[in-house]
TORRO-419502 format. One record per residue: residue in three letters; residue number from 0; x, y, z of N, C-alpha, C in turn. Coordinates in steps of 0.2 Angstrom, whole numbers, plus 5000, padded with zeros to 4 digits. Layout:
N
 residu num  n_X  n_Y  n_Z ca_X ca_Y ca_Z  c_X  c_Y  c_Z
    ALA NUM    X    Y    Z    X    Y    Z    X    Y    Z
...
REM end
This chain:
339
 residu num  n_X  n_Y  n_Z ca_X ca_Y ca_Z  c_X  c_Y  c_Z
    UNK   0 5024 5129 5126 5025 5132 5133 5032 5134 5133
    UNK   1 5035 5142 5136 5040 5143 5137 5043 5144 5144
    UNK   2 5045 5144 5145 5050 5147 5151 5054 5153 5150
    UNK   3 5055 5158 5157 5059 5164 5157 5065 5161 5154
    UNK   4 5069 5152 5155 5076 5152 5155 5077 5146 5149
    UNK   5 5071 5146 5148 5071 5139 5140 5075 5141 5134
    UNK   6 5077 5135 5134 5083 5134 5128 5080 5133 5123
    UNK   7 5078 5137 5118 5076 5138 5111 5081 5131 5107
    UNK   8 5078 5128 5103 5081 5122 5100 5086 5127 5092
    UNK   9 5091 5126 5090 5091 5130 5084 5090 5128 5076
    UNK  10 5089 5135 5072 5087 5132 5066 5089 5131 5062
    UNK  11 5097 5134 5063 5101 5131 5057 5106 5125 5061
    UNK  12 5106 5121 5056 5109 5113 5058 5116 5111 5051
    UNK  13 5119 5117 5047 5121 5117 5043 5122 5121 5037
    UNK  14 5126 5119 5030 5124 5122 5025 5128 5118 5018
    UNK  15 5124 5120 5014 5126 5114 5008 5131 5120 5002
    UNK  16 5137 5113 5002 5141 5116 4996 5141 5115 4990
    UNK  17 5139 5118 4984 5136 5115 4978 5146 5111 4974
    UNK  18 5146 5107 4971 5151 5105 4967 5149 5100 4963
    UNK  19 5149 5105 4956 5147 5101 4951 5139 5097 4948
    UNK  20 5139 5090 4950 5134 5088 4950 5132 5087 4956
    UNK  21 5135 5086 4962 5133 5085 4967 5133 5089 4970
    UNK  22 5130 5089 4978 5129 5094 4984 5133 5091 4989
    UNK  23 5137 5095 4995 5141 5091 4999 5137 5098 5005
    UNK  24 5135 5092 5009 5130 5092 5013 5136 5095 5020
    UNK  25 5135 5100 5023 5141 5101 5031 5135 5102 5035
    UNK  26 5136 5096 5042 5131 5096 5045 5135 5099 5050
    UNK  27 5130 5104 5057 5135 5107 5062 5136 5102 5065
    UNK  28 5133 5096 5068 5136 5093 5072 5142 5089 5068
    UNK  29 5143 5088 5062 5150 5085 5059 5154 5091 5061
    UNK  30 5154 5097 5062 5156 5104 5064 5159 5102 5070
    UNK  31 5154 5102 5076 5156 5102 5082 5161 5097 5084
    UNK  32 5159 5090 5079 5165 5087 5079 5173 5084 5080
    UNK  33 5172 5088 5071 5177 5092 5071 5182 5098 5073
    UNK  34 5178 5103 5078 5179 5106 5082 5183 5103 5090
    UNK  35 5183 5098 5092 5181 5090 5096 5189 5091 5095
    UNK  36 5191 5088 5088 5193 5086 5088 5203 5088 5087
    UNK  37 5200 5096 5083 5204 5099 5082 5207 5102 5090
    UNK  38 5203 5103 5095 5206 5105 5102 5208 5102 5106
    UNK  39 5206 5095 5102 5211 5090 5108 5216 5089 5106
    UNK  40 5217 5089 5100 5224 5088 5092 5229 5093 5099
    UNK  41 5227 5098 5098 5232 5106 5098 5234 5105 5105
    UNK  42 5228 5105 5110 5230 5103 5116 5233 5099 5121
    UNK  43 5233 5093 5119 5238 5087 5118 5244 5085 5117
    UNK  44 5243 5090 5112 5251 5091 5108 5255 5096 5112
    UNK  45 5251 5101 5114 5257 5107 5118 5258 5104 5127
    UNK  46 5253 5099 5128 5254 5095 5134 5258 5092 5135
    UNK  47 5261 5087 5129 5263 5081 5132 5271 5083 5127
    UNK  48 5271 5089 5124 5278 5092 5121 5281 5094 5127
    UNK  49 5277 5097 5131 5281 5101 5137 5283 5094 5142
    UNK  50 5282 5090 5139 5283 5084 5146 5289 5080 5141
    UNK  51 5290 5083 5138 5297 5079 5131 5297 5078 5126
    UNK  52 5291 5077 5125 5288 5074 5117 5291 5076 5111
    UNK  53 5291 5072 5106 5295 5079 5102 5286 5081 5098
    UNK  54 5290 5088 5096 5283 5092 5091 5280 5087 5084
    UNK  55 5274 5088 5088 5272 5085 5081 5270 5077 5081
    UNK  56 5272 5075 5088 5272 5067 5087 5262 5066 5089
    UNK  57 5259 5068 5091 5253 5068 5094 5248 5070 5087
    UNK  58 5251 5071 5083 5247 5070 5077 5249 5064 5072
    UNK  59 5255 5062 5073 5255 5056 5070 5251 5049 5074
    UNK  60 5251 5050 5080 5246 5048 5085 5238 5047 5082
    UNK  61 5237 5055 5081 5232 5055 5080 5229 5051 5073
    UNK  62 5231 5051 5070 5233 5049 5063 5228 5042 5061
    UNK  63 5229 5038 5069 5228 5032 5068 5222 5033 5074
    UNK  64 5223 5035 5079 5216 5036 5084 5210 5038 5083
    UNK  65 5211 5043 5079 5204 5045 5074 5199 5042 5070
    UNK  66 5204 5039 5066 5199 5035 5060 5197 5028 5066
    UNK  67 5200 5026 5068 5199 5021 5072 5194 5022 5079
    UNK  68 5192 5029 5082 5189 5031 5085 5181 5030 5081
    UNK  69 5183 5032 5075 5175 5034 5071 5172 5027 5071
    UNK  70 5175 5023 5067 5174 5015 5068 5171 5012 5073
    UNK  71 5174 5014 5079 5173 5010 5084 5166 5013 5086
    UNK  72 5163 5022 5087 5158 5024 5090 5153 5021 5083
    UNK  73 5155 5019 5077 5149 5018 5073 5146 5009 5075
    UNK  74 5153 5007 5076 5151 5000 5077 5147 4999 5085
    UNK  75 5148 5001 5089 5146 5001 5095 5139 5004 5093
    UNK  76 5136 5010 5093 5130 5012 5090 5125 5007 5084
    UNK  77 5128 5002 5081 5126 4997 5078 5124 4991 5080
    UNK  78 5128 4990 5085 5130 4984 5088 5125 4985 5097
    UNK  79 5123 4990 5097 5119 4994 5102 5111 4996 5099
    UNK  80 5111 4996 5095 5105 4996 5091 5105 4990 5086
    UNK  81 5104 4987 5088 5103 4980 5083 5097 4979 5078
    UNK  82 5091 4981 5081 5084 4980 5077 5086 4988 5072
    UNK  83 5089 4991 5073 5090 4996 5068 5092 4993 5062
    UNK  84 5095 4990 5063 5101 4985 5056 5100 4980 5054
    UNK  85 5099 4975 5059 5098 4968 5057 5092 4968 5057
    UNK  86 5090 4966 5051 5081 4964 5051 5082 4960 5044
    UNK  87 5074 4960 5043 5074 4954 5037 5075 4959 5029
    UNK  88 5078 4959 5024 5077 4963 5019 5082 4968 5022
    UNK  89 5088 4970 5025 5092 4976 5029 5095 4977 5023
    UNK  90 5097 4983 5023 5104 4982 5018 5109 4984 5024
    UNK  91 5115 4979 5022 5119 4979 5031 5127 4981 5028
    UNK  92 5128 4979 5021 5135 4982 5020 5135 4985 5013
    UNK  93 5129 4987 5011 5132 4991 5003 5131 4998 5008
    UNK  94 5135 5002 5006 5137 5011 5010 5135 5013 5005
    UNK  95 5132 5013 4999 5127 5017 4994 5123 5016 4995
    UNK  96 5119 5014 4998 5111 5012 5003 5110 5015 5007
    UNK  97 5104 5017 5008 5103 5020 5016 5101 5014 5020
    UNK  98 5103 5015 5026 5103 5012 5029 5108 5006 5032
    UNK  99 5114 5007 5028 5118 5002 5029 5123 5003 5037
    UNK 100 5128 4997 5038 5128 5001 5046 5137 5004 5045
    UNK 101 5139 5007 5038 5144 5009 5037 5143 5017 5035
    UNK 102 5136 5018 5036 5133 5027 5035 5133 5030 5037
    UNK 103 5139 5033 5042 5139 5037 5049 5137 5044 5045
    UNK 104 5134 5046 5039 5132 5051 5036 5124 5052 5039
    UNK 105 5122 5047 5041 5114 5045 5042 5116 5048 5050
    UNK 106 5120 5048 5053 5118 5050 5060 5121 5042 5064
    UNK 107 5123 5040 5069 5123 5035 5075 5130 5034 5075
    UNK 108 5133 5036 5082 5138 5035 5084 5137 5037 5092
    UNK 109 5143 5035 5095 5144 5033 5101 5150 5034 5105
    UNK 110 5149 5038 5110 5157 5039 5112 5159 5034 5117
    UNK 111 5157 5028 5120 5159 5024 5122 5162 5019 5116
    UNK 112 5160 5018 5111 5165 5015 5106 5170 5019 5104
    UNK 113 5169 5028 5102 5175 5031 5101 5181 5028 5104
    UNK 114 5179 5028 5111 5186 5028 5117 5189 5020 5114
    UNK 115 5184 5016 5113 5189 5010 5113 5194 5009 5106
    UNK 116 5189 5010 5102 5193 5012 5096 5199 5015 5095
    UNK 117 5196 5020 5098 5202 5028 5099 5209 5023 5103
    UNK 118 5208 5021 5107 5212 5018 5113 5217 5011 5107
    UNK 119 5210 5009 5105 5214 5003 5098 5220 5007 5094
    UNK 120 5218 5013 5092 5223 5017 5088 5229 5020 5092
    UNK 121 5226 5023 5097 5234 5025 5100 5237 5018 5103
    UNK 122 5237 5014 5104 5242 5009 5106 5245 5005 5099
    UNK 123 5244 5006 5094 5248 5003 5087 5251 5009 5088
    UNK 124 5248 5015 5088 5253 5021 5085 5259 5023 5092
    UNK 125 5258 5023 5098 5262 5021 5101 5266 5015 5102
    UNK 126 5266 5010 5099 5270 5004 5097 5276 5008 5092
    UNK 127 5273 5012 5088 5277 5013 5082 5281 5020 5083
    UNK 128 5279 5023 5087 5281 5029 5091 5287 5028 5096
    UNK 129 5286 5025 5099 5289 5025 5107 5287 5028 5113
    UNK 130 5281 5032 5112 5278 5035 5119 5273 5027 5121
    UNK 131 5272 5030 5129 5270 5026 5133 5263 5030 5133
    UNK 132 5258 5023 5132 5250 5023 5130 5248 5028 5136
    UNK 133 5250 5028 5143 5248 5032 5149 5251 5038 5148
    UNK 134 5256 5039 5146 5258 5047 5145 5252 5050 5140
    UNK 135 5253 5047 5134 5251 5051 5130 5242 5050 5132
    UNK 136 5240 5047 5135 5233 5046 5138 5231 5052 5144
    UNK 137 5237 5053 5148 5236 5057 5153 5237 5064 5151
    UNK 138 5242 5066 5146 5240 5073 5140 5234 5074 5137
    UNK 139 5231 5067 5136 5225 5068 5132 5218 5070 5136
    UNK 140 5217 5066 5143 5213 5068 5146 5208 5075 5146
    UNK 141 5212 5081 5148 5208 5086 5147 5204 5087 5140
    UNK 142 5209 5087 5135 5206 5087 5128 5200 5084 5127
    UNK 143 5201 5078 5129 5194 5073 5127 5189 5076 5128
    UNK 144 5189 5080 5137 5186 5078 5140 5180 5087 5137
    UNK 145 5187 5091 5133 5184 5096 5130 5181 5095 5123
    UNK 146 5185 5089 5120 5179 5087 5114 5173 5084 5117
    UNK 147 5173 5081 5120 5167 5079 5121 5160 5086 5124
    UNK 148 5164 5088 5125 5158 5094 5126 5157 5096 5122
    UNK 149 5162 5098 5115 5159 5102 5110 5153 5096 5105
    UNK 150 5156 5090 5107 5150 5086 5102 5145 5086 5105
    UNK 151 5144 5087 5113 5138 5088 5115 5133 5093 5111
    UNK 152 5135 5101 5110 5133 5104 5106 5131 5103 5101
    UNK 153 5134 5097 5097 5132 5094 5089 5125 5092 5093
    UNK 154 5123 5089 5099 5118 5088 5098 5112 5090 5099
    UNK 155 5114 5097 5101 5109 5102 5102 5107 5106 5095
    UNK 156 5113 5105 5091 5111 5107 5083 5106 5103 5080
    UNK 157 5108 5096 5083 5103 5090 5081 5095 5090 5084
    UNK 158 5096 5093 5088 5087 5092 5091 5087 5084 5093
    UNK 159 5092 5082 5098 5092 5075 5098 5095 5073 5105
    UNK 160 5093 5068 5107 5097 5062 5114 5094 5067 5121
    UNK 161 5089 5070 5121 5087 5076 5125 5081 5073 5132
    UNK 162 5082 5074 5138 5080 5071 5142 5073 5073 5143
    UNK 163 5069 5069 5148 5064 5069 5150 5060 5076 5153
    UNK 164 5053 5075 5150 5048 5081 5151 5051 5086 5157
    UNK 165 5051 5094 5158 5053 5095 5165 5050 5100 5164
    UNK 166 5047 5105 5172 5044 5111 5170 5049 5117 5174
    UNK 167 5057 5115 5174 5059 5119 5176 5063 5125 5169
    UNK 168 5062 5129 5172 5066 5134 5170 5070 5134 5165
    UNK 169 5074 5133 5164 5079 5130 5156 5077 5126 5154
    UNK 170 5072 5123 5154 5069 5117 5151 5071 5118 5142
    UNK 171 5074 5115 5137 5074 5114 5134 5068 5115 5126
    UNK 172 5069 5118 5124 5061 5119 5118 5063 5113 5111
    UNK 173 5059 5108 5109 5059 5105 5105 5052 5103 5101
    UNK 174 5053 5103 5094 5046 5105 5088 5043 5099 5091
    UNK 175 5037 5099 5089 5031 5094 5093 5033 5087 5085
    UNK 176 5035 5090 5080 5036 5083 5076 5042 5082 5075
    UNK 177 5048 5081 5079 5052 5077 5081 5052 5071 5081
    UNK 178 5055 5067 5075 5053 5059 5076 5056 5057 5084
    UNK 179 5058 5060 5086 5060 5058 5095 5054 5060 5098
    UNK 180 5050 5065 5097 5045 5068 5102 5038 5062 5105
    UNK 181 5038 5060 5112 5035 5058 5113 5028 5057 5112
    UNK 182 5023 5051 5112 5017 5052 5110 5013 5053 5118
    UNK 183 5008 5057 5115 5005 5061 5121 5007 5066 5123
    UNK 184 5011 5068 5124 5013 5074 5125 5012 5080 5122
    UNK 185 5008 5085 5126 5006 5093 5122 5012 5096 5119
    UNK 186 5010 5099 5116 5016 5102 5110 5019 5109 5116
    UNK 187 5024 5113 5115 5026 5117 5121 5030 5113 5125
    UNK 188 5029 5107 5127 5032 5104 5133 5042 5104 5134
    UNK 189 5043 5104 5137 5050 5107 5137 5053 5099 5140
    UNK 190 5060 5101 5140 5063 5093 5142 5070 5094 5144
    UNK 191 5071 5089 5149 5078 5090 5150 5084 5091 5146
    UNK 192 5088 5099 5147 5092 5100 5141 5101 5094 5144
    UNK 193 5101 5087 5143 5103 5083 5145 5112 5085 5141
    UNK 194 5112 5088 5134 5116 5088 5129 5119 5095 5135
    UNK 195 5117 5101 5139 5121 5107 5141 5123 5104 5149
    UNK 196 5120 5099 5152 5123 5095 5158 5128 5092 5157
    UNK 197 5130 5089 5151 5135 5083 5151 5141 5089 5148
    UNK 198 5141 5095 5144 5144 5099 5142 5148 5102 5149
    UNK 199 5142 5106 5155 5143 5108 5161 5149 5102 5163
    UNK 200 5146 5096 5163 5151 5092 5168 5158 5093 5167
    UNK 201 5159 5089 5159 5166 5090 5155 5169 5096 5159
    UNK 202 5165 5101 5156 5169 5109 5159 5171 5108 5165
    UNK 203 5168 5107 5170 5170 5105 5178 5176 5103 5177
    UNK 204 5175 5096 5176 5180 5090 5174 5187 5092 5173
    UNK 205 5187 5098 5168 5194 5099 5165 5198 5103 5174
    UNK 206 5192 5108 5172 5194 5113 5180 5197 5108 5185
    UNK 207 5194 5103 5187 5196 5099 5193 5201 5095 5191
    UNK 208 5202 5093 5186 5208 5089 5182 5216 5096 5181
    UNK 209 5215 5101 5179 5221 5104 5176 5221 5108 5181
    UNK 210 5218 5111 5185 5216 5118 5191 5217 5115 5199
    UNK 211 5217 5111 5199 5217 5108 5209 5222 5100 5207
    UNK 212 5220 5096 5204 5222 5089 5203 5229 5090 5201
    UNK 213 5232 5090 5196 5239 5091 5193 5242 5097 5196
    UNK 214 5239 5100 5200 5245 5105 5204 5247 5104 5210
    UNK 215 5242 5098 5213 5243 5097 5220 5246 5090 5220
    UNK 216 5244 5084 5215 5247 5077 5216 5250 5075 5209
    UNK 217 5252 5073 5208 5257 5066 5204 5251 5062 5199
    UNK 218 5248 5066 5194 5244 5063 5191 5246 5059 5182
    UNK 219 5253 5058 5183 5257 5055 5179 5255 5047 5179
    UNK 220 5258 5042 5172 5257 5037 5176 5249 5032 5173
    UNK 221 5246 5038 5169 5239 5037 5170 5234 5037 5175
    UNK 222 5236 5043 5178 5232 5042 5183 5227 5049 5181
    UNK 223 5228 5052 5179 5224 5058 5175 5219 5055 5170
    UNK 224 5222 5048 5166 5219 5047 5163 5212 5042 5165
    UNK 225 5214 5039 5170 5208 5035 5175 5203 5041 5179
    UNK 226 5207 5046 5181 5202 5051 5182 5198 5052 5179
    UNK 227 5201 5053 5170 5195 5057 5169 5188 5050 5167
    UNK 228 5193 5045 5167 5186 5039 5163 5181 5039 5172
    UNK 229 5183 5040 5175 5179 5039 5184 5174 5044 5183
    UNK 230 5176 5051 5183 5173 5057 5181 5168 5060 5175
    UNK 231 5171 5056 5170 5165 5053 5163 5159 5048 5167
    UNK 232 5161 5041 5169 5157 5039 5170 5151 5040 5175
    UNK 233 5153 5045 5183 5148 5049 5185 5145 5050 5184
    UNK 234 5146 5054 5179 5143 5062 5175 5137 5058 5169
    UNK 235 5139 5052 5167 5135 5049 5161 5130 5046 5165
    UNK 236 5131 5042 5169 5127 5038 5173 5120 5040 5175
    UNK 237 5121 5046 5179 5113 5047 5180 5110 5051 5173
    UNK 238 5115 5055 5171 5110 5056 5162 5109 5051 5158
    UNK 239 5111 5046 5160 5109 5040 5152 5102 5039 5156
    UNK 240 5100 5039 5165 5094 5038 5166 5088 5041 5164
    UNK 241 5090 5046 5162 5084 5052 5160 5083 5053 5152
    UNK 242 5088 5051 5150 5086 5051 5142 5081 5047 5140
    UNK 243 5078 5051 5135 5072 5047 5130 5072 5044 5124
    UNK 244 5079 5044 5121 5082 5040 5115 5082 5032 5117
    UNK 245 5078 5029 5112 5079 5020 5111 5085 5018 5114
    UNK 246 5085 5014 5116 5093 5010 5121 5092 5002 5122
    UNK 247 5095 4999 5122 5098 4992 5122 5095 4992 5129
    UNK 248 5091 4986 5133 5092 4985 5139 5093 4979 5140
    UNK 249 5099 4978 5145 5105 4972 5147 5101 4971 5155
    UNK 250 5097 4965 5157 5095 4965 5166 5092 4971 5167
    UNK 251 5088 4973 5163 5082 4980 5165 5087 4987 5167
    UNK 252 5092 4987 5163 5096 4992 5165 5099 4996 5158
    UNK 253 5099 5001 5154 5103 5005 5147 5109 5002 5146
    UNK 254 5109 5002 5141 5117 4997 5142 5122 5003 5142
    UNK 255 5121 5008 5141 5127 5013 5142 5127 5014 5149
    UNK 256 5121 5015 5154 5125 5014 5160 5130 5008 5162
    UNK 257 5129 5003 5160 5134 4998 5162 5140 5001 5157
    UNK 258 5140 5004 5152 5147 5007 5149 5150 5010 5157
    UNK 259 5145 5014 5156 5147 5021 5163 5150 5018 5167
    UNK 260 5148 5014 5171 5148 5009 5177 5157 5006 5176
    UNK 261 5157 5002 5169 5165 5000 5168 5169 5005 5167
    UNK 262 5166 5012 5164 5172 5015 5164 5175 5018 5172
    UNK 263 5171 5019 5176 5171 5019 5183 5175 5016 5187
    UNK 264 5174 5010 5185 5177 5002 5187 5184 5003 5184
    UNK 265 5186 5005 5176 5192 5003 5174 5195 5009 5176
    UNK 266 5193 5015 5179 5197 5019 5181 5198 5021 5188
    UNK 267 5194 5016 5193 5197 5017 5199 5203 5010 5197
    UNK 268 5204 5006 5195 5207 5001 5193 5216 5004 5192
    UNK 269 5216 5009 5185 5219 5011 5183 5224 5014 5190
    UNK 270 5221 5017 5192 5221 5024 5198 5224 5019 5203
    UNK 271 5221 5015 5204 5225 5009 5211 5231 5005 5207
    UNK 272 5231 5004 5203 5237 4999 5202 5243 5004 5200
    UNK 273 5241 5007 5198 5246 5014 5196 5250 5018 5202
    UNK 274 5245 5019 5206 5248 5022 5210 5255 5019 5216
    UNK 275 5252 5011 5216 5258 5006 5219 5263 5007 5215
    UNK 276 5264 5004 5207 5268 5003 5204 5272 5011 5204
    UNK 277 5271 5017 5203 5273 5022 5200 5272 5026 5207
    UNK 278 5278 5030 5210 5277 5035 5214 5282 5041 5216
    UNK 279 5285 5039 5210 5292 5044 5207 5287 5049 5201
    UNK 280 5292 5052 5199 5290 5055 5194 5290 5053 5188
    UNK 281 5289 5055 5182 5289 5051 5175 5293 5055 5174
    UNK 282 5300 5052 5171 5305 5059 5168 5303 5058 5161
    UNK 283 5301 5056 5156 5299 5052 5149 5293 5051 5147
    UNK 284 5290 5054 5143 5284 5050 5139 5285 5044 5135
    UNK 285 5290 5044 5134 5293 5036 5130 5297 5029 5135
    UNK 286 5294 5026 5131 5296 5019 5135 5306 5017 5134
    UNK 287 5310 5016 5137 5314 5015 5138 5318 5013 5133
    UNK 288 5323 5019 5129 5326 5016 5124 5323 5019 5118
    UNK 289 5320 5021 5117 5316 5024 5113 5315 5033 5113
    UNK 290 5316 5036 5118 5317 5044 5120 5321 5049 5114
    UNK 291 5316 5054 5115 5318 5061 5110 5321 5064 5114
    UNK 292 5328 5067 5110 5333 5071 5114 5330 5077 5109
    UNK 293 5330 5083 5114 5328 5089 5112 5334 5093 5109
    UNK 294 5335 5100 5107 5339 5102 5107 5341 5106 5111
    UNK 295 5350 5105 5112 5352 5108 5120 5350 5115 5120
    UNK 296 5350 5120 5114 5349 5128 5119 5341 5127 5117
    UNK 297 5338 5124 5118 5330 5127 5119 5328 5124 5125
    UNK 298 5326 5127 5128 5320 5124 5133 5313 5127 5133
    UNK 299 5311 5125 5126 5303 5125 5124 5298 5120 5127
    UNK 300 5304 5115 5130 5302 5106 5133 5302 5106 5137
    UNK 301 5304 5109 5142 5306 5109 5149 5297 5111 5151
    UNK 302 5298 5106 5156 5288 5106 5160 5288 5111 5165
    UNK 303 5289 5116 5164 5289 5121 5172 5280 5122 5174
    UNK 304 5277 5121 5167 5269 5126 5173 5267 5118 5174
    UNK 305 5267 5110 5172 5263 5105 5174 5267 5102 5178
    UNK 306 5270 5102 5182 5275 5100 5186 5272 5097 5191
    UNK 307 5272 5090 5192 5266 5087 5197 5270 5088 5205
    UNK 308 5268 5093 5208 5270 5096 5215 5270 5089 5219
    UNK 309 5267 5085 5219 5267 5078 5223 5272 5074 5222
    UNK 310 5273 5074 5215 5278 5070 5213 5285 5071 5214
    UNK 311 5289 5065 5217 5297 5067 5220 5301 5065 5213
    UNK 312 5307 5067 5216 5313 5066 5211 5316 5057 5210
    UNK 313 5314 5055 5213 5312 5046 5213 5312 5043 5206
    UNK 314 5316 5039 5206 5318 5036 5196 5315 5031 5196
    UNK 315 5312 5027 5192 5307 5023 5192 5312 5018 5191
    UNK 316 5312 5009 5195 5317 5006 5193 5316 5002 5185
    UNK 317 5323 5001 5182 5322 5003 5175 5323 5009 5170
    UNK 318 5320 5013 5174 5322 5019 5170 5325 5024 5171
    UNK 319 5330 5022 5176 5334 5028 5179 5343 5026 5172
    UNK 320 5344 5021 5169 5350 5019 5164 5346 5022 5159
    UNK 321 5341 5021 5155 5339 5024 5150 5336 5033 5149
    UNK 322 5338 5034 5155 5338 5041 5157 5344 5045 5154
    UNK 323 5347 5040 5159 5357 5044 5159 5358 5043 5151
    UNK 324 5357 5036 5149 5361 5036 5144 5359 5041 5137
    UNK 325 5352 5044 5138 5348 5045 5133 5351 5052 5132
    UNK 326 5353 5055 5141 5356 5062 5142 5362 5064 5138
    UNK 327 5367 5057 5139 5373 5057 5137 5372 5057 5129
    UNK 328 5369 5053 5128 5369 5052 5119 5366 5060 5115
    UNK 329 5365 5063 5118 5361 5070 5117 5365 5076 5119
    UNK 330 5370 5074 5121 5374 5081 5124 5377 5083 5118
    UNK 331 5380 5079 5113 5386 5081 5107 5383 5083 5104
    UNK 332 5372 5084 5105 5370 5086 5096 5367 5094 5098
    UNK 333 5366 5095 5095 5363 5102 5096 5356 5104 5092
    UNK 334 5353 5096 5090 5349 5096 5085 5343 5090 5089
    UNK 335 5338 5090 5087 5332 5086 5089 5334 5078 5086
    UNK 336 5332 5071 5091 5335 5064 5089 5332 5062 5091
    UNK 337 5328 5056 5089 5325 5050 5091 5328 5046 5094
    UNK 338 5327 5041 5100 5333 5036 5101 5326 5029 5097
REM end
């Protein structure tokens, strides 16, 4: 069965590069990915440069958030799907086996492990750095919030995590032998396209994050970044209800909605304590003593378009000495310094 507004599933999911004796397999959704992951790289970076940063540090960031993201979405997907891995006769640690649970070539990850992961890795790399985990988290927010859309897409490459039977209108079109494709059900059957709502959402998300939020209030601080996990969490909640992919259930409930639910929880949290402690402005993406003096004839740095209109001229206590002194120490060079 079609529909006038049905989502045709696609047919190409990749393309193989021959070398040598082997074949190096590019799947779109590793594409889409990496697509993910290059926009939040770039946009991140021109974000939290304009707030001070010096150039280029948000790939040294990256550096460590990434590889440590993938870890985390493969082990949460593992550790989420247990009867997938653990069983009698598994193979659980050789990666030259299929099915081991270090194959993320096989498929299964998860973005509620990316983030914690990811979150693992920016806080070494911000130790080693000197930016402050909430700066470079509240630059980060819209990026994420744009990867995560594009990986939605990987899924629609994939013919996969797609929601419940529907007879509306854009109902999604999926092949009748889909090892996902429910038993009993007539071939035609359309289904919720779950992977193009969580993309819509994000999209929203950024609009209301970058277009109405950070122009009217003081979203420094992390509090942009508690948005956007409030926001994520919403938006995931009622779709983890409607999907038809296997799931872990905790008290007759998906365990991703309980993901959803904490990340809800951790970022009205964030957002509340933030906002008592923090209600000046952030002159600094780096922790105190630690600051990049830019060079004096550029103002490449200077934040004029994200300027949080809420936010006063109010020096945070503590960071009003490592302000002056870092101004002073910077005035004699006319060249880029780390303190």
């Amino acid at each position: 069965m079609t529909a006038p507004l049905s989502i045709p599933s696609p047919s190409w999911d990749g393309f193989e590069i021959p070398l040598g004796f082997v074949t190096l397999n590019i799947h779109a959704y590793a594409l889409c990915i990496l697509a993910g992951i290059i926009v939040a790289t770039i946009w991140t970076s021109r974000r939290l440069t304009k707030r001070g940063a010096e150039p280029g540090i948000v790939l040294d960031i990256a550096l460590w958030a990434v590889p440590l993201g993938i870890v985390g979405a493969r082990l949460y997907h593992v550790f989420t799907h247990p009867s997938d891995y653990f069983y009698e006769g598994a193979n659980i640690w050789n990666p030259f086996q299929p099915g081991s649970i270090w194959a993320i070539w096989e498929g299964g990850g998860a973005i509620f492990g990316a983030l914690i992961g990811g979150a693992v890795g920016v806080l070494i790399a911000c130790r080693i750095t000197g930016v402050r985990f909430f700066s470079f988290a509240d630059a980060l927010a819209p990026g994420l919030l744009a990867a995560q859309a594009l990986g939605r897409l990987g899924n629609w490459f994939n013919h996969e995590l797609f929601g419940q039977p529907t007879t509306l209108p854009w109902g999604l079109e999926i092949e009748s032998d889909n090892p996902a494709w429910p038993a009993g059900l007539p071939d035609g059957t359309l289904f919720q396209p779950t992977f193009l709502y969580e993309m819509l959402w994000n999209i929203l998300g950024i609009i209301v994050l970058v277009a109405f939020l950070e122009r009217r209030f003081n979203m420094r601080w992390g509090k942009a970044f508690g948005f956007y996990l409030v926001w994520y969490g919403l938006g995931r909640w009622p779709l983890e209800t409607i999907r038809l992919d296997p799931s872990e259930i905790f008290l007759g409930v998906r365990v991703n909605v309980w993901a959803a639910w904490g990340a809800i929880l951790l970022g009205i949290i964030i957002i509340s304590v933030q906002n008592r402690r923090h209600v000046g402005a952030e002159l600094s993406p780096y922790t105190p003593g630690r600051e990049w003096n830019p060079p004096l004839d550029s103002d490449e740095y200077v934040d004029d378009a994200e300027v949080d209109s809420g936010a006063t001229d109010e020096i945070e206590p503590g960071d009003d000495a490592s302000v002056i002194e870092s101004s002073d120490a910077g005035a004699t060079s006319t060249t880029g310094s780390r303190a």
